[in-house]
C-alpha positions, 0 to 999 in steps of 0.5 A, spaced: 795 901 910 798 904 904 802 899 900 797 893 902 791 895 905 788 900 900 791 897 893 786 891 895 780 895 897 781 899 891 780 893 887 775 890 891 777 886 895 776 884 901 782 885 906 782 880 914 787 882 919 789 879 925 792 886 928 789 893 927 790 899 931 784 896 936 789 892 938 794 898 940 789 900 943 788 894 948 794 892 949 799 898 949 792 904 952 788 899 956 793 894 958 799 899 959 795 905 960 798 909 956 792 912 955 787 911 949 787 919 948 794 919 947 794 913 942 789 913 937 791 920 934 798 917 932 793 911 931 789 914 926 795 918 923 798 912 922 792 908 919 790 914 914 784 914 918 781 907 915 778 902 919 775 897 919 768 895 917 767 889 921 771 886 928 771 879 930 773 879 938 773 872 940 772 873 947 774 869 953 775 869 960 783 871 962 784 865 966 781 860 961 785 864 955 792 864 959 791 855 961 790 855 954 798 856 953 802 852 954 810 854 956 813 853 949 808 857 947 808 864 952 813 868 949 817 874 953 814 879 952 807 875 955 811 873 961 813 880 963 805 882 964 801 879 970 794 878 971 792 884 972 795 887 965 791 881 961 784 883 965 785 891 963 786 888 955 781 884 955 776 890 959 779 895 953 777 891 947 770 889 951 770 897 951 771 898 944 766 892 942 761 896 946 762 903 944 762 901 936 756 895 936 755 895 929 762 894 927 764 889 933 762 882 934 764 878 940 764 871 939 765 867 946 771 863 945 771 858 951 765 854 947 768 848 943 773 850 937 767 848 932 762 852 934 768 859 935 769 857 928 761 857 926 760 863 929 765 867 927 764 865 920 757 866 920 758 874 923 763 874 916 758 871 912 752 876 914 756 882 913 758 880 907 751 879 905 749 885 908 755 889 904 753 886 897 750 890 893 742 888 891 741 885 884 
């Protein structure tokens, strides 16, 4: 955050990550239950208190998601968690989605890959219109 993130929106521009600390929080709060209240003060700490100002969740269902990997592709760390794990990640970042909706958008991720694609870049685009400032 401070040695990449912040320099980068200082000068203006604009930064897209794949992981932030919604993702810590899906994964190691809601999958592991380690307890969201737990997590996201160490959270905010670690990220100075940034957030972002826009969340794409591309989300699908954790039956589709999971036969969309093939073995090749499931690391060690995914083997060692079962369904039920994935349920509760997908539940949590349903959860964050709906307790900040002005900064989330869920993108269905079971249709077809362009219309993921267009979704997702249309969510982009009208947030950086509606970022921009008036002429």
């Amino acid at each position: 955050v401070e040695s990449v993130i912040r320099p980068a929106l200082e000068r203006g521009a604009i930064v897209l990550s794949d992981r932030y600390l919604d993702s810590t929080l899906a994964y190691q709060g809601f999958g592991g239950q380690l307890g969201i209240e737990q997590l996201l003060p160490v959270g905010q700490f670690a990220t100075g208190g940034l957030r972002p100002d826009l969340t794409i969740l591309f989300d699908i269902p954790v039956e589709v998601g999971l036969a969309r990997k093939s073995a090749a592709e499931t690391t060690r760390f995914e083997a060692h968690f079962d369904r039920a794990y994935h349920e509760r990640v997908r539940g949590g970042y349903l959860a964050l989605a709906a307790s900040e909706p002005d900064r989330w958008i869920i993108v269905d991720a079971s249709a077809q890959q362009e219309d993921v694609l267009a979704a997702a870049r249309a969510a982009i685009l009208d947030f950086v219109e509606r970022m921009a400032p008036a002429s």
